[in-house]
N, C-alpha and C positions, 0 to 999 in steps of 0.2 A: 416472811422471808427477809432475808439480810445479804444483801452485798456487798464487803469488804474488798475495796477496788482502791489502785494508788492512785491515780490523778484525776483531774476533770479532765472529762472526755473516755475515762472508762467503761463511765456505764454503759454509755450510748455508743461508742465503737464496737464493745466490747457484747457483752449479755444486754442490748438494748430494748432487742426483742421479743426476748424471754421475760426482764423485768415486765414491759408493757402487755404478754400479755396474761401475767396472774395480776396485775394490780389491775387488768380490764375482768377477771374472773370473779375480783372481791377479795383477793387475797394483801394482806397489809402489807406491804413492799418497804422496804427501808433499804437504802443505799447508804454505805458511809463512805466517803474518800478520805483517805490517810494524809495525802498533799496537799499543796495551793498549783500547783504546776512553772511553778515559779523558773525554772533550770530549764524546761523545754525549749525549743526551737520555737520561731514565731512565722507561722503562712507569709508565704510572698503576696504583699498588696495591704498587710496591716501595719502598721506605722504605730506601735503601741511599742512606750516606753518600757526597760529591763522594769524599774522600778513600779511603773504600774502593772506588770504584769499577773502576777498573783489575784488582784482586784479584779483587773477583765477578765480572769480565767472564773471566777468564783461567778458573776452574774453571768458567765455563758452555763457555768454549771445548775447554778439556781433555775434556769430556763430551762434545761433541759430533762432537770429529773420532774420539772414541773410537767412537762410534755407526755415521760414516760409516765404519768402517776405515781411516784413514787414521796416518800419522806423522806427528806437528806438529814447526815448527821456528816459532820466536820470532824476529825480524829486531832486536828492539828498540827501538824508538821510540815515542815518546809520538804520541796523536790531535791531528792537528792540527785537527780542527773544520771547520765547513762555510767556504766564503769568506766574511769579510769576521770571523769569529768572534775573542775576542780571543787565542782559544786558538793563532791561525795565527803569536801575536810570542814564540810560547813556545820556549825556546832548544832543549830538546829535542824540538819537534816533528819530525816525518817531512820534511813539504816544507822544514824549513832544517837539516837533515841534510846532511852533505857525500855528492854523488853518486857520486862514486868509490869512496867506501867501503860506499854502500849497494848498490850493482853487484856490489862484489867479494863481498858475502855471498849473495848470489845466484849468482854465478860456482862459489861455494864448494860449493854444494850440487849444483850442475849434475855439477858435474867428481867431485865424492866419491859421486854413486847414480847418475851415467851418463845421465841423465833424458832420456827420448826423446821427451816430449809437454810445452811447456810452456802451463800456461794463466796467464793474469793480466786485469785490466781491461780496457776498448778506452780508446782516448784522447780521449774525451769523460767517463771515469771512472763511463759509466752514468748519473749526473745531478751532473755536474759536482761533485763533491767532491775540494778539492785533493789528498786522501792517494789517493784514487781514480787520478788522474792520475799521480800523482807513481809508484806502484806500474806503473802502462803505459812511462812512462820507463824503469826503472832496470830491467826486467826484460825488455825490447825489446834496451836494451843490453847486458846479461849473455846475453839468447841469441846475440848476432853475438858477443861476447868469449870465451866459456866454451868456444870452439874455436879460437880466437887461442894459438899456441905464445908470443907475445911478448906476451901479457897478462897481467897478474897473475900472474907467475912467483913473488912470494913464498908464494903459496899452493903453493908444492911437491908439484902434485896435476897428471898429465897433461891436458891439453888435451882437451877433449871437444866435439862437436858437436851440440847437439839437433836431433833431424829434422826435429819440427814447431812453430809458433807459435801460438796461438789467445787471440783475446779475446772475452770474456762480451759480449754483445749481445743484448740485446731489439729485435724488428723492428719496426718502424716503424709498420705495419701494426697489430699488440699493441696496440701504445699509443695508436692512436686510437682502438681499440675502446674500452680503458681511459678515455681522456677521457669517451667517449657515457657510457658507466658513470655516471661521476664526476657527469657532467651532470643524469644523470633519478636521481639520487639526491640532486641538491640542493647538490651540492658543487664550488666551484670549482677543477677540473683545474689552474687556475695557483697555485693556495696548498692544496699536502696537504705530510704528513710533520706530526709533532708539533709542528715551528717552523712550519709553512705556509712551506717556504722550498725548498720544489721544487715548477716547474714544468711538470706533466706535459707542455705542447703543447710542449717545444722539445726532450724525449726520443726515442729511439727511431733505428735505424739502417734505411737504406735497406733494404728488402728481399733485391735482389740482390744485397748485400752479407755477405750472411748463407749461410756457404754450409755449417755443420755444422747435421744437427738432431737430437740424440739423445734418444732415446724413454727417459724415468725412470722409465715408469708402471711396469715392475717393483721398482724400489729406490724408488716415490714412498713408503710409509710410512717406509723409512730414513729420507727426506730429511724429512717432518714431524716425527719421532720430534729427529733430531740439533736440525731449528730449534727446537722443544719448549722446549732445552735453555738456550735464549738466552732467560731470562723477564725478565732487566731490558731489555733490547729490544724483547721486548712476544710472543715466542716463536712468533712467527706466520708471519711471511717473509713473501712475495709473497701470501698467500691471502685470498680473499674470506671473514671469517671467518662472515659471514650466511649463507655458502650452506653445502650438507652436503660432508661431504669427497670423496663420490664425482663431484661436480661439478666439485669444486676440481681431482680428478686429471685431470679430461678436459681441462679448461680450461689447466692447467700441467704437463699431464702430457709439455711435450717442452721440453728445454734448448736455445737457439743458442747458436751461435759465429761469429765469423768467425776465416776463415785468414788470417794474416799471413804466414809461411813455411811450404812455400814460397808463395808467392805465388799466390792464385786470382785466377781471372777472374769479372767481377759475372757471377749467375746458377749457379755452379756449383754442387754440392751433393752432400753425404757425409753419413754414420750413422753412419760410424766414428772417432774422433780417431786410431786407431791404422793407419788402412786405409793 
């Protein structure tokens, strides 16, 4: 399995669960992060400098895929920041990266561990974050290439074909619950995140669209334990931190996907990424 995720702190907010629990099945896990998280916002109560930040983000990341059992691979590019940030004119951001070449490091990994489940964003990047997006691009593309004989032949590695495609999705459904939330607590649903610069009513994937649902409540302490590990990101993930954790696992205690290849039909539905 391969995870193309934009920042530290994806895997484990994100599919934490999921990763931890095929790489507890025996299944080879590989995570790659496209960023250093260099552009993010930094948790109230860490005192870690712009310029070191990149560096504490990578050994919170190193910690964490070690937790999840997983093998990291680095893509190397700098955070490009949310839209409109001025971090997005930076020459080595991710989204003005040349695409062919961040394909082909993706093709690279496909074709050198054989990789038979690939996950990454969906294309609305979760809450529209361009390194978000830009990560659904160029690993959408690497799966139809990474089996292409007349692709990226300097890579001097056989042609390989992934079986399946999947992108991280929260349903649509979730997240209006999440708005009510948001609501009788007093807080506007259209201005959260440390910037107030996501907003929640225009999240969230149709339902029927959603067609993996896998159950983490067995690896769910993996998956707190690894986000733990993210404390300049505020080390919490997705969790309600008011409520107790036994609440938290019932409430998050299941990952979506949708399938991209092969291609489902709205309404369909699996437990397995490997079935």
């Amino acid at each position: 399995m391969l995870a193309v995720l934009a920042h530290p702190d994806d895997e484990s907010f994100g599919p934490g669960g999921t990763l931890a629990k095929y790489a507890q099945s025996g299944v080879n896990v590989h995570i790659a992060i496209a960023t250093d998280g260099a552009a993010g916002s930094i948790a109230e109560g860490h005192d870690v400098a712009r310029e070191e930040l990149a560096y504490v983000r990578d050994g919170e990341l190193q910690a964490a895929v070690k937790i999840l059992g997983g093998q990291l691979h680095r893509l190397g590019y700098r955070d490009s920041g949310m839209k409109g940030d001025q971090s997005n004119q930076h020459p080595d951001a991710f989204i003005n990266g040349e695409k062919r070449e961040a394909v082909r490091k993706v093709v690279k990994l496909i074709r050198q561990n054989q990789t038979q489940v690939v996950l990454t964003h969906d294309e609305t990047g979760g809450y529209f974050h361009p390194d978000h997006i830009r990560c659904w691009d160029i690993t959408t593309a690497a799966f139809h290439a990474a089996g292409d004989p007349d692709q990226f032949t300097e890579l001097e590695l056989p042609p390989f074909q992934p079986h399946k495609l999947y992108y991280t999705a929260i349903p649509k459904s979730r997240i209006d619950w999440f708005v009510k939330i948001q609501r009788l607590l007093g807080r506007d649903p259209q201005k959260l995140g440390r910037n107030q610069d996501i907003d929640l009513t225009k999240l969230g994937i149709p339902d029927e669209r959603i067609h993996a649902h896998i159950n983490i409540r067995p690896t769910w302490e993996i998956k707190r334990q690894a986000s733990a590990e993210h404390k300049t990101q505020g080390g919490g993930g997705a969790f309600f931190r008011f409520l107790p954790n036994w609440v938290n696992k019932r409430l998050f205690g299941q990952e979506t996907f949708m399938r991209a290849q092969p291609i489902a039909v709205d309404g369909y539905r699996e437990s397995d990424l490997f079935s």
